[in-house]
C-alpha positions as CSV (number, residue, x, y, z in Angstrom):
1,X,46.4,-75.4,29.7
2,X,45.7,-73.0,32.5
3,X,48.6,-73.5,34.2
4,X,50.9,-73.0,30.7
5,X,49.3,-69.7,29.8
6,X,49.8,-68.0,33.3
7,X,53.2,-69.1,32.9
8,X,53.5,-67.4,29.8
9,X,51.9,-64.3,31.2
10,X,54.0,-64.2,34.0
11,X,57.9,-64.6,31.7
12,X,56.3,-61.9,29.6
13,X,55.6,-59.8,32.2
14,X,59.2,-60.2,33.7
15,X,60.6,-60.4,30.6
16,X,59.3,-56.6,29.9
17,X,60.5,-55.3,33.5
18,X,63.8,-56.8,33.5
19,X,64.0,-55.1,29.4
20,X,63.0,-52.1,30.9
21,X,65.7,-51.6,33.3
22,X,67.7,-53.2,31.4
23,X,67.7,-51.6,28.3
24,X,67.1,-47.8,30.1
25,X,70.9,-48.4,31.5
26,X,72.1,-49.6,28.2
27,X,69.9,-46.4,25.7
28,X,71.4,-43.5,28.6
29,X,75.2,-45.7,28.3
30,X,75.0,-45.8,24.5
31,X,73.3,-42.5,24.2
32,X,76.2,-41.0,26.7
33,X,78.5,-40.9,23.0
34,X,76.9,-37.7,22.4
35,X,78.3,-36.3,25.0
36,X,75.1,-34.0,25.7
37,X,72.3,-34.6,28.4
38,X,69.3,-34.7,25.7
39,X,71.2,-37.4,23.8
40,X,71.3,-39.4,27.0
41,X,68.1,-39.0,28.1
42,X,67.1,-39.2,24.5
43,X,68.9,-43.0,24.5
44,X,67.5,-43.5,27.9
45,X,63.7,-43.4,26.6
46,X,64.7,-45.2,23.3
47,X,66.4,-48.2,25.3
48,X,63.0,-48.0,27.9
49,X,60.8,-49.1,25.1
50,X,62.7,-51.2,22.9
51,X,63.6,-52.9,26.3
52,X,59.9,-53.4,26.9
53,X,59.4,-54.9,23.5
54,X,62.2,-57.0,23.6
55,X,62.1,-58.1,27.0
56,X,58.5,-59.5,26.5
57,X,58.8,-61.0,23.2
58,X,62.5,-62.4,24.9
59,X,60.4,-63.6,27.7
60,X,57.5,-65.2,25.6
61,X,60.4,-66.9,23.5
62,X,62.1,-67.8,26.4
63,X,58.8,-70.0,27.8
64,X,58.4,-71.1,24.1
65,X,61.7,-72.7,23.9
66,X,62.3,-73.0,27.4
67,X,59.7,-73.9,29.2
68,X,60.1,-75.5,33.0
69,X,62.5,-78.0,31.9
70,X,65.2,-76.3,29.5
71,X,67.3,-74.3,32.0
72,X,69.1,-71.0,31.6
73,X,71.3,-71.6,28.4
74,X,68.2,-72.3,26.0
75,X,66.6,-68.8,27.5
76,X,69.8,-66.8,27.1
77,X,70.6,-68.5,23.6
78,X,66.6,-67.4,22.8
79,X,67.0,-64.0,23.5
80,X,70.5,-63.9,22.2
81,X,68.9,-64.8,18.8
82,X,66.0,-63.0,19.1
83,X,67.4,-59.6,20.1
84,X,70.1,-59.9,18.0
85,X,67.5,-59.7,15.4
86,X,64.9,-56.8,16.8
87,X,68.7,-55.0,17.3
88,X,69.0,-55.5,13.2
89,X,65.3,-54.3,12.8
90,X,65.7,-51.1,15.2
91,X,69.4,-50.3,13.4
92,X,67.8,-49.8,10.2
93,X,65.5,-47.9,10.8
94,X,67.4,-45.1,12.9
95,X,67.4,-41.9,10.0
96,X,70.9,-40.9,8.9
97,X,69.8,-37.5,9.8
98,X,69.8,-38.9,14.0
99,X,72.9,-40.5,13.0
100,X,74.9,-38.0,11.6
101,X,74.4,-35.2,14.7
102,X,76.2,-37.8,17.2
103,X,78.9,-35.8,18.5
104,X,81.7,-38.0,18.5
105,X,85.0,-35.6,19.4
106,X,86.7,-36.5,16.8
107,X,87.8,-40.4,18.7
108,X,87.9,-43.0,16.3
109,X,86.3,-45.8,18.0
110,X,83.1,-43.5,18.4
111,X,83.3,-42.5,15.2
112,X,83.4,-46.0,13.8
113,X,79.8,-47.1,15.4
114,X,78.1,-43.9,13.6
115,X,79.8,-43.6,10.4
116,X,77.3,-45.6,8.3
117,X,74.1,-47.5,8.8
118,X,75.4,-50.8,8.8
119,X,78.3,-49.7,11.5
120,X,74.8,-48.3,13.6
121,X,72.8,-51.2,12.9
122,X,75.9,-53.4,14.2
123,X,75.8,-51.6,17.6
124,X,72.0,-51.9,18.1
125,X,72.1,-55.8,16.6
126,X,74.9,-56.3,19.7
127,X,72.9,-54.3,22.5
128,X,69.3,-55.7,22.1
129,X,71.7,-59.2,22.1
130,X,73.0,-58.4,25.4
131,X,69.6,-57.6,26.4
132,X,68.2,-60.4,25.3
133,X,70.5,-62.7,26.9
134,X,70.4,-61.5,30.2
135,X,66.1,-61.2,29.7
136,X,66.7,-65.2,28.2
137,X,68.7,-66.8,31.5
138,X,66.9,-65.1,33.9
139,X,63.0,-65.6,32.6
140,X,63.8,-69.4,32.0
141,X,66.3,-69.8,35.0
142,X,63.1,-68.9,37.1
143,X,60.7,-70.9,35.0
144,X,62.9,-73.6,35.6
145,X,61.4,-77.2,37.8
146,X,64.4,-79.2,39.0
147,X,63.8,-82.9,38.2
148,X,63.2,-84.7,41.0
149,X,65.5,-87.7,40.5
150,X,64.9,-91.0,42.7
């Protein structure tokens, strides 16, 4: 049982760095549609600690479902699902006041990702996805044992 618990440890633990990086570069990308340097660095810090969160909990799924025999596609289809869900969770929850100050220029397809909650909580659902995808295949594509076959 030792052995199973470090190996939990360890996928949450890289789980949370790769969702850090990850999701920084994704919160300053996303938070680049205000077109101001506090709303990116604004989306920067949001995406470094939903990243965390989702990255660990991606990575703890990812062992779950995973394990050392289950390859890449069950982690990235686990954090597909999973962040996909804490995207939902994290979209609801933005005010409409945060919303409605996004400085869009006046180009539709900006406009369309901030012009109502469920349009916001869309875009978040996708990113944490992504996130969670990437987190997934790479926690259980290094968790992974290759069977040795005679």
């Amino acid at each position: 049982m030792k052995n199973s618990e470090d190996l939990a440890f360890r996928s949450a633990i890289l789980g949370a760095l790769l969702g850090a990086i990850i999701g920084t570069l994704l919160g300053a990308a996303t938070g680049g549609i205000t077109v101001k340097l506090t709303g990116i660095l604004a989306g920067a810090g949001i995406g470094l600690l939903l990243g965390i969160l989702t990255g660990a909990l991606t990575g703890l799924a990812a062992w779950r479902t995973a394990g050392t025999t289950g390859g890449v596609s069950i982690g990235a289809y686990t954090g597909m699902g999973l962040g996909a869900v804490l995207g939902a969770l994290a979209g609801v929850m933005i005010p409409d006041s945060a919303r409605m100050t996004v400085n869009t220029q006046g180009m539709p397809m900006l406009d369309a990702l901030v012009q109502g909650r469920f349009e916001t909580t869309v875009l978040f659902s996708f990113l944490l996805a992504v996130l969670g995808t990437a987190v997934g295949a790479w926690v259980s594509g290094k968790n992974l044992q290759p069977r040795k076959v005679n």
